[in-house]
C-alpha positions as CSV (number, residue, x, y, z in Angstrom):
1,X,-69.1,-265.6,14.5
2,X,-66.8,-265.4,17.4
3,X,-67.0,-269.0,18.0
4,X,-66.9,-270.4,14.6
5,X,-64.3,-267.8,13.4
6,X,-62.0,-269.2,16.1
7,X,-62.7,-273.0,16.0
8,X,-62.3,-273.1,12.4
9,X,-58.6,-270.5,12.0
10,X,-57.4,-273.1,14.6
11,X,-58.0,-275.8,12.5
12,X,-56.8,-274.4,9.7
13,X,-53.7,-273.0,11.2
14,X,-52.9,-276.7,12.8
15,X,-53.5,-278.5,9.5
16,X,-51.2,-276.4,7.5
17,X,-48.9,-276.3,10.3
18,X,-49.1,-272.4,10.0
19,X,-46.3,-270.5,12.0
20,X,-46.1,-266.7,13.5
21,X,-44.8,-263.9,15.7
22,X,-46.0,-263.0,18.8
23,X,-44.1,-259.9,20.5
24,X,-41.1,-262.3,21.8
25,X,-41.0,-265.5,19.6
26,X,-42.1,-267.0,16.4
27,X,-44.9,-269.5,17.4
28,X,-46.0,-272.7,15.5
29,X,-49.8,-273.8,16.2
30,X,-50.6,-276.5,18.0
31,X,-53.8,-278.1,19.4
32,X,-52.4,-277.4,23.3
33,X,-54.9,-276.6,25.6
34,X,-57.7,-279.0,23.2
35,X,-59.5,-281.3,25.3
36,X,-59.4,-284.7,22.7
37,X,-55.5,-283.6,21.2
38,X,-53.5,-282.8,24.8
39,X,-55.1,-284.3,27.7
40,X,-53.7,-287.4,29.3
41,X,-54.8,-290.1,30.9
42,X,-52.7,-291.9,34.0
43,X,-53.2,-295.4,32.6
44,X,-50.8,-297.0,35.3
45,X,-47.1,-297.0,36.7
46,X,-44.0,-297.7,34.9
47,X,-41.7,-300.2,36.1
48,X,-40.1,-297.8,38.2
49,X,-42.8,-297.3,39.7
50,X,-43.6,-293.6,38.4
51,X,-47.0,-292.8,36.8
52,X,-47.6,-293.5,33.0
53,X,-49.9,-291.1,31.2
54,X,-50.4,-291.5,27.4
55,X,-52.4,-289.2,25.3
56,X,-56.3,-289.4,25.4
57,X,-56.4,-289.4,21.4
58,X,-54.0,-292.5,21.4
59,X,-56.6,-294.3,23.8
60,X,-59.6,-293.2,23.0
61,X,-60.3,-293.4,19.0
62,X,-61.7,-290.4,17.1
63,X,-61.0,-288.5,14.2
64,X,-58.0,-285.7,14.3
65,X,-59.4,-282.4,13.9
66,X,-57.6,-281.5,10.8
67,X,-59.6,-284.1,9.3
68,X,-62.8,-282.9,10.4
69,X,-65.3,-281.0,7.5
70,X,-66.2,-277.6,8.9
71,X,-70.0,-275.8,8.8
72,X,-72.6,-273.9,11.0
73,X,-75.1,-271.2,10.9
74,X,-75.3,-268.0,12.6
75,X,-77.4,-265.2,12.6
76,X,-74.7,-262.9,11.4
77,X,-74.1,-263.3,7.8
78,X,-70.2,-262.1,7.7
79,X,-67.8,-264.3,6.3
80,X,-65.4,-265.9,8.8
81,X,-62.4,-263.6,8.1
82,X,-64.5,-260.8,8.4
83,X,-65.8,-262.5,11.7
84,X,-62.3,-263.0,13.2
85,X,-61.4,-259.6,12.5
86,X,-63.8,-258.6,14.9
87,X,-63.1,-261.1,17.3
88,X,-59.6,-259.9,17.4
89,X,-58.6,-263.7,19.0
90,X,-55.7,-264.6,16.7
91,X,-52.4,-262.2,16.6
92,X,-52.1,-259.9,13.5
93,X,-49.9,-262.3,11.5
94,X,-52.2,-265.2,11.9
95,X,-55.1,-263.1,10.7
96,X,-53.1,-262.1,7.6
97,X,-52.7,-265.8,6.8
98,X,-56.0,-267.1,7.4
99,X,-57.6,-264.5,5.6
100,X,-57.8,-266.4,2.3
101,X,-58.9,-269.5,3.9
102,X,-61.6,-268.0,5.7
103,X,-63.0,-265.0,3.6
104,X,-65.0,-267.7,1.2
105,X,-66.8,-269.4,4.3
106,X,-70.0,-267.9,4.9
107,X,-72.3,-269.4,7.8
108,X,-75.5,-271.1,6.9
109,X,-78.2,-268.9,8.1
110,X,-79.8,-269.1,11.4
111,X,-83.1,-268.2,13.0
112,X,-82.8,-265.2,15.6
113,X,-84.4,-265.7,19.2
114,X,-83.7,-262.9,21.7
115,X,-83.7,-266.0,24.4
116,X,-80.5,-267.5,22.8
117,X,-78.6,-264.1,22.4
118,X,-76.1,-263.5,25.0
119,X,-76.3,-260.1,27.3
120,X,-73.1,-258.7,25.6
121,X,-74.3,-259.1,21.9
122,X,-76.5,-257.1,20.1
């Protein structure tokens, strides 16, 4: 739900380069902040002596995420716009764009196990 809902508007928003307003700018997505896209990696010093850092991704081979094919299971049946409605993660705009993308993806379904259910969900 939650999870998926974001993982996968993020990846869709980054692979078609989506763009929108926030309350002070217009924003263009990005994968800042992901882990395999934006980290570095000091790999030595330049020839002034400075540290070099190059991208972890351009090191370290793996597959771009807007290449990746997207699926899960959850005990929640909603679609994944309906999902990141409730989430409320993404600004409005964003929402309104993904909706088309995400409305037709429904989560496999998923066996339910009080023991795996956060405190905050019902």
């Amino acid at each position: 739900g939650n999870n998926g809902s974001t993982v996968t508007g993020a990846i869709i928003a980054n692979r078609l380069e989506m763009t929108w307003h926030n309350k002070s700018e217009v924003v263009e997505s990005n994968y800042f902040g992901s882990l395999t896209q934006a980290s570095t990696c000091r790999i030595g010093y330049d020839t002034e002596g400075k540290d070099h850092f190059v991208l972890l991704k351009d090191i370290l081979p793996m597959v771009s995420p807007n290449d990746c094919v997207i699926g899960g299971w959850d005990i929640n049946s909603a679609n994944l716009a309906d999902a990141m409605h409730r989430a409320n993660v993404f600004e409005y705009e964003l929402q309104e764009q993904l909706v088309p993308h995400l409305e037709g993806l429904v989560p496999l379904p998923s066996l339910y196990d009080p023991d795996f259910i956060a405190a905050n969900q019902e």
